[in-house]
PDB file of N, CA, C, O and CB in Angstrom:
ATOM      1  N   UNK A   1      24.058 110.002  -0.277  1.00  0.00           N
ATOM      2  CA  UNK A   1      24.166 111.403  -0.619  1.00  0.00           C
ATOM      3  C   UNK A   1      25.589 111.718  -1.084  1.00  0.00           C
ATOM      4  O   UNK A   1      26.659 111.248  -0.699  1.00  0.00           O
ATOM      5  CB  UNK A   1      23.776 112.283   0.581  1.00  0.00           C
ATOM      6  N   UNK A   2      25.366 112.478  -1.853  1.00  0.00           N
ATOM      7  CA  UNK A   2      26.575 112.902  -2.609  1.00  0.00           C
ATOM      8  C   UNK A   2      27.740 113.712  -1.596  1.00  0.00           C
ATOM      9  O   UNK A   2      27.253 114.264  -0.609  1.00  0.00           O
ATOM     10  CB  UNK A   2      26.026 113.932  -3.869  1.00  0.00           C
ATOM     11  N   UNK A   3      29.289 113.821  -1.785  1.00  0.00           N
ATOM     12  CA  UNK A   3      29.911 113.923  -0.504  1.00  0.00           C
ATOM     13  C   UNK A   3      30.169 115.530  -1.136  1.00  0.00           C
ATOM     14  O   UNK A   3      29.874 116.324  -0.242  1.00  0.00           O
ATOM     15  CB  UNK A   3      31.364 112.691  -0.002  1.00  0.00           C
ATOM     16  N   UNK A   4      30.595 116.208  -2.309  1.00  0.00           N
ATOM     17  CA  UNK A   4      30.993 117.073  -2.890  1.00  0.00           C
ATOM     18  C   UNK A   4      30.690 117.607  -4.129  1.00  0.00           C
ATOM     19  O   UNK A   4      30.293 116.985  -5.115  1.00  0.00           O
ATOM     20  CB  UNK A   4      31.827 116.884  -2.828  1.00  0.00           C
ATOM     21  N   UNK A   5      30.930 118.971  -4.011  1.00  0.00           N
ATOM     22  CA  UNK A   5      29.781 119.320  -5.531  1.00  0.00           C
ATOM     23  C   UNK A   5      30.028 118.735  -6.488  1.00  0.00           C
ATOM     24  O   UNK A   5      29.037 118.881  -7.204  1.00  0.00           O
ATOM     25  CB  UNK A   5      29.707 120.695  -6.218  1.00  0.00           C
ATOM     26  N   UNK A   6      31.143 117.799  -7.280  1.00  0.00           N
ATOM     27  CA  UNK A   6      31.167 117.285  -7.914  1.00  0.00           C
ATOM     28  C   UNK A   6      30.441 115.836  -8.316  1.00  0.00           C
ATOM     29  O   UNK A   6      29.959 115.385  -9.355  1.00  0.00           O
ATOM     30  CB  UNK A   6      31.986 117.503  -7.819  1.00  0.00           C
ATOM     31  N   UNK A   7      30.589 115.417  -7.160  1.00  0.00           N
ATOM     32  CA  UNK A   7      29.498 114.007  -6.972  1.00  0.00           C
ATOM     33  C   UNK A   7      27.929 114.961  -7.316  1.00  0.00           C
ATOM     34  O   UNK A   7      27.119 114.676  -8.198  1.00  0.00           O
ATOM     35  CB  UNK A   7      29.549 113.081  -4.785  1.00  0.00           C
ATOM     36  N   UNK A   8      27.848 115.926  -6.502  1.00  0.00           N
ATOM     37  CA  UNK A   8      26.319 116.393  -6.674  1.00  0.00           C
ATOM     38  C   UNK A   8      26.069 116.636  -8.039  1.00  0.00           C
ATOM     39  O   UNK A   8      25.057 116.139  -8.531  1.00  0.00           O
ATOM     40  CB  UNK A   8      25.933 117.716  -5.886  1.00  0.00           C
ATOM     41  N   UNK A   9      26.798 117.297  -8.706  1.00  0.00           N
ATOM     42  CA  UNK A   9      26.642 117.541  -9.946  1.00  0.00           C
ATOM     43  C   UNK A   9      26.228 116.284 -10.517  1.00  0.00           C
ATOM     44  O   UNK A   9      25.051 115.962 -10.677  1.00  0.00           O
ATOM     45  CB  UNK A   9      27.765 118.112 -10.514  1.00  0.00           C
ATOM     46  N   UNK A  10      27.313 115.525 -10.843  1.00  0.00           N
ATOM     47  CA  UNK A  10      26.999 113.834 -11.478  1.00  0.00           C
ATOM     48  C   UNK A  10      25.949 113.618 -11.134  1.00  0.00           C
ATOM     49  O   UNK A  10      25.070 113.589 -11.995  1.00  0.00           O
ATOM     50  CB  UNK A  10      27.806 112.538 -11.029  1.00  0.00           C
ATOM     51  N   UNK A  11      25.602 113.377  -9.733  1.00  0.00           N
ATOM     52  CA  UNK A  11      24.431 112.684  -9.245  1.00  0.00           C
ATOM     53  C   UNK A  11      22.661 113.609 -10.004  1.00  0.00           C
ATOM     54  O   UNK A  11      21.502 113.194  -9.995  1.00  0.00           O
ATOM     55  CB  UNK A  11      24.679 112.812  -7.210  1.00  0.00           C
ATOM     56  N   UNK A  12      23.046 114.455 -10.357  1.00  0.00           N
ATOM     57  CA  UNK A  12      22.094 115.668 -10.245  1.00  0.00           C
ATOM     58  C   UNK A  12      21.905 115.376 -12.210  1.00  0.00           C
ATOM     59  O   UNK A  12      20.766 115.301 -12.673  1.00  0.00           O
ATOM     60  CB  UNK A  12      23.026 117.617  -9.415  1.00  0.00           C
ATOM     61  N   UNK A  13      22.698 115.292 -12.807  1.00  0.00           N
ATOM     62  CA  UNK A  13      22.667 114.838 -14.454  1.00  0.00           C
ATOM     63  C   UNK A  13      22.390 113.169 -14.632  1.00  0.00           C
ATOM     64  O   UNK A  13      21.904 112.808 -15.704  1.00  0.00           O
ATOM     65  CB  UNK A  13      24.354 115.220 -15.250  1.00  0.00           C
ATOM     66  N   UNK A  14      22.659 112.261 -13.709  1.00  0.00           N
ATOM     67  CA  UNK A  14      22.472 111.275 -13.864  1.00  0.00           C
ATOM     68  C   UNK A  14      20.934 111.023 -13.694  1.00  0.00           C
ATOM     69  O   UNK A  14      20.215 110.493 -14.541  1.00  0.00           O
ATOM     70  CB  UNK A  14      23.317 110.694 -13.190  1.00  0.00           C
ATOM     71  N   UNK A  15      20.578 111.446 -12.571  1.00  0.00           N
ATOM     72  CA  UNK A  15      18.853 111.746 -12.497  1.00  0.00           C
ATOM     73  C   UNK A  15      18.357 111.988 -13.326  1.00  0.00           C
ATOM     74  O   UNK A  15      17.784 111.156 -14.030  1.00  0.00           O
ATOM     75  CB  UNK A  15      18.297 112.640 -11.851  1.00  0.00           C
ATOM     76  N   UNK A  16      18.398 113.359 -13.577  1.00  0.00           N
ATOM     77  CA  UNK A  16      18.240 114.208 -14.750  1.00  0.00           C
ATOM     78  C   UNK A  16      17.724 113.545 -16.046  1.00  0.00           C
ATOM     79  O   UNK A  16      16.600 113.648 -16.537  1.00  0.00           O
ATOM     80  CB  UNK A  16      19.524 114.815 -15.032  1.00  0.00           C
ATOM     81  N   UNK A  17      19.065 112.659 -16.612  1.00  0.00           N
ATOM     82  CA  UNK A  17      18.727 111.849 -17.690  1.00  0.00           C
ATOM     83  C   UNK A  17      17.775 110.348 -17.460  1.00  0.00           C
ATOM     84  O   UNK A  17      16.989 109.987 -18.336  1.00  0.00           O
ATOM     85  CB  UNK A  17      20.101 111.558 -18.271  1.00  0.00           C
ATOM     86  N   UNK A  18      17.930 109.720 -16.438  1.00  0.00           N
ATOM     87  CA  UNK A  18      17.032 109.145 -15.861  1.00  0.00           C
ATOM     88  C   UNK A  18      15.249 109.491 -15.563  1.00  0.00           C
ATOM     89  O   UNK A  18      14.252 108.779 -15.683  1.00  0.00           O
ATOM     90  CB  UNK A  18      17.703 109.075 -14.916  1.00  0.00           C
ATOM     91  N   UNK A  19      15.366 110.358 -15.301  1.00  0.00           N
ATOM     92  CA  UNK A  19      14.000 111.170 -15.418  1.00  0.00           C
ATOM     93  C   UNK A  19      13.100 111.712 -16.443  1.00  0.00           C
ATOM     94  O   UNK A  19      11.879 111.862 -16.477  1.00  0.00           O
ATOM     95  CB  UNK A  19      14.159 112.092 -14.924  1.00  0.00           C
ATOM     96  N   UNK A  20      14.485 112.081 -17.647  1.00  0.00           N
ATOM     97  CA  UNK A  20      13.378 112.582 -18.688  1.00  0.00           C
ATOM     98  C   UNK A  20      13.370 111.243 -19.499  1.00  0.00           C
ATOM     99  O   UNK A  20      12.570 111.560 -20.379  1.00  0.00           O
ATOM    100  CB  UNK A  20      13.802 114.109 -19.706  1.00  0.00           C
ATOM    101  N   UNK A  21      13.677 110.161 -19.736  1.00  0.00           N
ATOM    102  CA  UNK A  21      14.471 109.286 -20.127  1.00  0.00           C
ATOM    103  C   UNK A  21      12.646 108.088 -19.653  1.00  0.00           C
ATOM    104  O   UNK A  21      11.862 107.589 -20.461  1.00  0.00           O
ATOM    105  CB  UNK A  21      16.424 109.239 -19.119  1.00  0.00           C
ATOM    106  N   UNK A  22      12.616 108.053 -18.607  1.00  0.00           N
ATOM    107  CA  UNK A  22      11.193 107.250 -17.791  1.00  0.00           C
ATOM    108  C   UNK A  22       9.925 107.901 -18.330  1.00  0.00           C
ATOM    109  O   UNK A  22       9.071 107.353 -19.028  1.00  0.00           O
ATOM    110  CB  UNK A  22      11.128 107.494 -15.903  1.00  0.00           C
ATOM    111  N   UNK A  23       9.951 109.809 -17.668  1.00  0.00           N
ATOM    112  CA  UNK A  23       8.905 110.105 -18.346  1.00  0.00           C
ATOM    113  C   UNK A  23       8.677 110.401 -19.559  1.00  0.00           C
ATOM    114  O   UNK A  23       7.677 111.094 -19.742  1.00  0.00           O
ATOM    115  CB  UNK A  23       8.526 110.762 -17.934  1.00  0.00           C
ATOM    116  N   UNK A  24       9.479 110.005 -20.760  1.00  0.00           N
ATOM    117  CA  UNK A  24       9.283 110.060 -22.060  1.00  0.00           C
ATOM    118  C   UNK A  24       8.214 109.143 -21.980  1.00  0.00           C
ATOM    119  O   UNK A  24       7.079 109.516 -22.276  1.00  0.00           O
ATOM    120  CB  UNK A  24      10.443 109.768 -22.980  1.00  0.00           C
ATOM    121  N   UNK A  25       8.440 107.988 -21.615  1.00  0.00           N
ATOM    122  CA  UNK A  25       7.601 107.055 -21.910  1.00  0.00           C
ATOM    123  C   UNK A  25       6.514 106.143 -21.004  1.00  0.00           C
ATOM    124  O   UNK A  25       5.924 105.080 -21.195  1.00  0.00           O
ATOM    125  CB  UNK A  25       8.362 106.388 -22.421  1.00  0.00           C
ATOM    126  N   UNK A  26       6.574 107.311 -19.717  1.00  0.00           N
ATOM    127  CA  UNK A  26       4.936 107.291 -18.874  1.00  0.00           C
ATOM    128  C   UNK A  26       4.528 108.349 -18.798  1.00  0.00           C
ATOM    129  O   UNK A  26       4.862 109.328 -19.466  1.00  0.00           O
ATOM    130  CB  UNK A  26       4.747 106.836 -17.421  1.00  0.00           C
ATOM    131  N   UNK A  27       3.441 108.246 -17.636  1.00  0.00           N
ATOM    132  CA  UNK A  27       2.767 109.206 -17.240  1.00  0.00           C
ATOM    133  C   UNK A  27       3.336 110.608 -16.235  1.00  0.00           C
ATOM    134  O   UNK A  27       3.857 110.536 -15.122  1.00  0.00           O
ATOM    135  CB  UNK A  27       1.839 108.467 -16.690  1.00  0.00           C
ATOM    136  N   UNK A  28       3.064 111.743 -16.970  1.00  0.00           N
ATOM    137  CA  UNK A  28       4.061 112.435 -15.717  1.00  0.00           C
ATOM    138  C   UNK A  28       3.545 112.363 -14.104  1.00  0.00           C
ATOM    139  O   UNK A  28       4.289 112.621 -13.158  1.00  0.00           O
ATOM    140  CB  UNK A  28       4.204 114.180 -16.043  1.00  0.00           C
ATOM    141  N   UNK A  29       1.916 111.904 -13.957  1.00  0.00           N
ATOM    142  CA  UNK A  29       1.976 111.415 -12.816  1.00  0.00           C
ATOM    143  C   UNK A  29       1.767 109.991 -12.011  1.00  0.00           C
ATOM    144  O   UNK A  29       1.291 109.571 -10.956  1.00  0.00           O
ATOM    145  CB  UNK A  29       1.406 112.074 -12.494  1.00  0.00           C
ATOM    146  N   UNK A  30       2.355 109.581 -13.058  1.00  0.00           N
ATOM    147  CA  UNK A  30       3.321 107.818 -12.384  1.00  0.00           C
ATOM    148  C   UNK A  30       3.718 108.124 -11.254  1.00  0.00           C
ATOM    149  O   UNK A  30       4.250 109.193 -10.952  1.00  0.00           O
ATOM    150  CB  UNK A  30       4.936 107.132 -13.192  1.00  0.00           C
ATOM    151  N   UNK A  31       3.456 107.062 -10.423  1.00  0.00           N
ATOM    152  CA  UNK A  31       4.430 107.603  -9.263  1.00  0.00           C
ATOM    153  C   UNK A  31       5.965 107.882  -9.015  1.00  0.00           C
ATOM    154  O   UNK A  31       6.570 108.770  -8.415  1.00  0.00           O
ATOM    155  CB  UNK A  31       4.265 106.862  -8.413  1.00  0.00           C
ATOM    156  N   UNK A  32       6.429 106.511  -9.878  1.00  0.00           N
ATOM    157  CA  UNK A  32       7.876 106.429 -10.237  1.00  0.00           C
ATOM    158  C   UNK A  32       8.316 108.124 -10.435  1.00  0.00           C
ATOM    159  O   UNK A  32       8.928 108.804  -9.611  1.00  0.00           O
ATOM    160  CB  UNK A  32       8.096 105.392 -11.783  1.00  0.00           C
ATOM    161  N   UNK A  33       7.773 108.588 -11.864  1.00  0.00           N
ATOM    162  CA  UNK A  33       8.365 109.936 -12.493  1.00  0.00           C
ATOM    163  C   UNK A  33       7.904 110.973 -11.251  1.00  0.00           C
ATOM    164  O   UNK A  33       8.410 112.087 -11.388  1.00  0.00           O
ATOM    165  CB  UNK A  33       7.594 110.399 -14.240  1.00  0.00           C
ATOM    166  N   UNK A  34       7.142 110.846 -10.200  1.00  0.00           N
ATOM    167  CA  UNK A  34       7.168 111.649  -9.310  1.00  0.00           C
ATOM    168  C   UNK A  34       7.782 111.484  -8.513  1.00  0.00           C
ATOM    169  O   UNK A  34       8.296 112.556  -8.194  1.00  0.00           O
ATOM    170  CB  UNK A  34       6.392 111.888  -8.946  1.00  0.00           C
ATOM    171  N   UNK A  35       8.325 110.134  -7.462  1.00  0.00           N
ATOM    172  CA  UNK A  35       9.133 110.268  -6.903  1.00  0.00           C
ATOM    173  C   UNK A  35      10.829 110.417  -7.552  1.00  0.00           C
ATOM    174  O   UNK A  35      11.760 110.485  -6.749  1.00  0.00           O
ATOM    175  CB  UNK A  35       8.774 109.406  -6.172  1.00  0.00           C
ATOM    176  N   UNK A  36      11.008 110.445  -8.612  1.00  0.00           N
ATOM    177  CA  UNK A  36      12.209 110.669  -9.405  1.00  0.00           C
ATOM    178  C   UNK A  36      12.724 112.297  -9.497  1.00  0.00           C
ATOM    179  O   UNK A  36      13.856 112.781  -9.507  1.00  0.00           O
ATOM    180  CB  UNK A  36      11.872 110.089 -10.878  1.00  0.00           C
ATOM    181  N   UNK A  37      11.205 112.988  -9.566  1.00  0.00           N
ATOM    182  CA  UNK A  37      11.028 114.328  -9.553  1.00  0.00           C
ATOM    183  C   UNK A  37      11.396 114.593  -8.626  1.00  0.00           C
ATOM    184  O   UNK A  37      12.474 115.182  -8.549  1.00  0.00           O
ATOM    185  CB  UNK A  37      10.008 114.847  -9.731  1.00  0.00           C
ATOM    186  N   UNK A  38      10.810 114.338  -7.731  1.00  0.00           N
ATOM    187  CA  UNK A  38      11.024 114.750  -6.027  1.00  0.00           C
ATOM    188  C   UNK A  38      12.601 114.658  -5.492  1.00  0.00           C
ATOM    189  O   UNK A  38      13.182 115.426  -4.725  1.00  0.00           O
ATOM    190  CB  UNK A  38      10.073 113.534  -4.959  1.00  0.00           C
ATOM    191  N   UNK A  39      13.204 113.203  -6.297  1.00  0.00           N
ATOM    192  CA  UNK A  39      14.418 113.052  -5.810  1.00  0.00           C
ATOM    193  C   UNK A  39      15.705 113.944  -6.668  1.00  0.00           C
ATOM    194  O   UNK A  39      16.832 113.571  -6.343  1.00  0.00           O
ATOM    195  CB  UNK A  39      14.589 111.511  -5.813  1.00  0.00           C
ATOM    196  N   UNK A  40      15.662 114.865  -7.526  1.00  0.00           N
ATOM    197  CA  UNK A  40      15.639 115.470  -8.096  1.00  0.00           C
ATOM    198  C   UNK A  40      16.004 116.497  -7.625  1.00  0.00           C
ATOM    199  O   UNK A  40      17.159 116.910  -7.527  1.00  0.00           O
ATOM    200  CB  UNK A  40      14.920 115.374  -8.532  1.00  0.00           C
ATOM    201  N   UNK A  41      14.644 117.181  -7.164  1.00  0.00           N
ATOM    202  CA  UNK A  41      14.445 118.327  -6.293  1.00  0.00           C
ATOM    203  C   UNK A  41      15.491 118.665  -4.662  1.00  0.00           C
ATOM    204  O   UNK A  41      15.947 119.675  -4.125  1.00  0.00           O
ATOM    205  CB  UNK A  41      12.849 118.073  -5.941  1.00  0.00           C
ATOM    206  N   UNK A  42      15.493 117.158  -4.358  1.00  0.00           N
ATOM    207  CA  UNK A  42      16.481 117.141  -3.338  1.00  0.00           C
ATOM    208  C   UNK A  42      17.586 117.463  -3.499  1.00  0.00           C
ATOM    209  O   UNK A  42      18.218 118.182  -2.725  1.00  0.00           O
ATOM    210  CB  UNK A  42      16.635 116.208  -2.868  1.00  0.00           C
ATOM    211  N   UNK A  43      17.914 117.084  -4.316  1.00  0.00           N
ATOM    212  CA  UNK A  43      19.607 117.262  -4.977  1.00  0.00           C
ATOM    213  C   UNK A  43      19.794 118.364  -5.675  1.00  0.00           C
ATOM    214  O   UNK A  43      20.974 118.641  -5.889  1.00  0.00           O
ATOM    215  CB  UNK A  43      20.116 116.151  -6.041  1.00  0.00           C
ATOM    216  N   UNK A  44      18.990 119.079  -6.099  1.00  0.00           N
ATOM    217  CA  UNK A  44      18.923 120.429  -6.869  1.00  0.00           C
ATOM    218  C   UNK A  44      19.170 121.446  -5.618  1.00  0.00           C
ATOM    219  O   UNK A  44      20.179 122.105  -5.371  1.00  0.00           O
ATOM    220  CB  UNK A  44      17.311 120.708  -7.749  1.00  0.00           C
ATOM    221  N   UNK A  45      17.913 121.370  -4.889  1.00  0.00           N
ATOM    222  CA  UNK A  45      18.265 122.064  -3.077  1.00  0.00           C
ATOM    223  C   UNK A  45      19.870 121.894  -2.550  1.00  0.00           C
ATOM    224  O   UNK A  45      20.676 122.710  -2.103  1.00  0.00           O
ATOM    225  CB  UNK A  45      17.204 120.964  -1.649  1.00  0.00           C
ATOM    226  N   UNK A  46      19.911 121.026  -2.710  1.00  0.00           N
ATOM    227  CA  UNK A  46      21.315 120.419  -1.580  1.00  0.00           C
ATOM    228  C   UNK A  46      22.100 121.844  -2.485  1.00  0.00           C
ATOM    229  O   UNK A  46      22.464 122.863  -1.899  1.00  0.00           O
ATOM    230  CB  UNK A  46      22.306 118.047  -1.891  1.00  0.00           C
ATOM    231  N   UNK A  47      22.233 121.641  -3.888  1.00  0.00           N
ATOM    232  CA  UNK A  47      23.243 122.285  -4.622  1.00  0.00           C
ATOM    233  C   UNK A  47      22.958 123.418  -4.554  1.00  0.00           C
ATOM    234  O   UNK A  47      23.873 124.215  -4.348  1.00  0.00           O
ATOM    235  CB  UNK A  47      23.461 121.957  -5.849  1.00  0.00           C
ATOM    236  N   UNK A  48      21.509 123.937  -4.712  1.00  0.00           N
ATOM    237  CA  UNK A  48      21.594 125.520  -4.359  1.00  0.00           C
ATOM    238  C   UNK A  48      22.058 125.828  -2.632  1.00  0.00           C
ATOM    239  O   UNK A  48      22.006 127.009  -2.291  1.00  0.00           O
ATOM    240  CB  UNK A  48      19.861 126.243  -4.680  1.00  0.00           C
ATOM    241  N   UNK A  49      22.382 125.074  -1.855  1.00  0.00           N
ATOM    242  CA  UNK A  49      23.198 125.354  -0.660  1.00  0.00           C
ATOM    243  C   UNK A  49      24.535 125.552  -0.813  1.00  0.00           C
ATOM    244  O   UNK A  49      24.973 126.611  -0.363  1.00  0.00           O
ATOM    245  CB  UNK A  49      23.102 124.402   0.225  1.00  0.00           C
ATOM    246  N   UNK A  50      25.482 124.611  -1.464  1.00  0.00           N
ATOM    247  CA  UNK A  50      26.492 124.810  -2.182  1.00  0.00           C
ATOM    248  C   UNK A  50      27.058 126.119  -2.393  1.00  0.00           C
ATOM    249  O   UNK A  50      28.158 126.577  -2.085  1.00  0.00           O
ATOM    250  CB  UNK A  50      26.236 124.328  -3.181  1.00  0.00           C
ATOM    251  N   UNK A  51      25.641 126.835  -3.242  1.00  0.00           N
ATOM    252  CA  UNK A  51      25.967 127.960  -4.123  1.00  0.00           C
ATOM    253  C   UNK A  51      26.072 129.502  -3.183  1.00  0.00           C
ATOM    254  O   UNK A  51      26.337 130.558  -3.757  1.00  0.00           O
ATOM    255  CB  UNK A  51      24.687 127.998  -5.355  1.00  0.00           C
TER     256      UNK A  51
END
């Protein structure tokens, strides 16, 4: 886990591009692009705590 909003941020665009990047080219319900989603979502949360 990311230690500071800055790591979160990175971590949160690195996904990001990772994610749309996979499901370009599967299924959006692959499991992969769902648990990518999900992990995603975690880190999006964490940051709206941040805020």
């Amino acid at each position: 886990m990311p230690c500071n909003v800055v790591e979160l941020l990175d971590a949160i665009e690195n996904l990001r591009h990772h994610l749309n990047q996979f499901a370009s080219n599967n299924n959006f319900t692959d499991p992969e692009v769902i648990s990518m989603s999900q992990r995603l979502d975690g880190l999006l949360n964490e940051y709206n705590a941040y805020i």
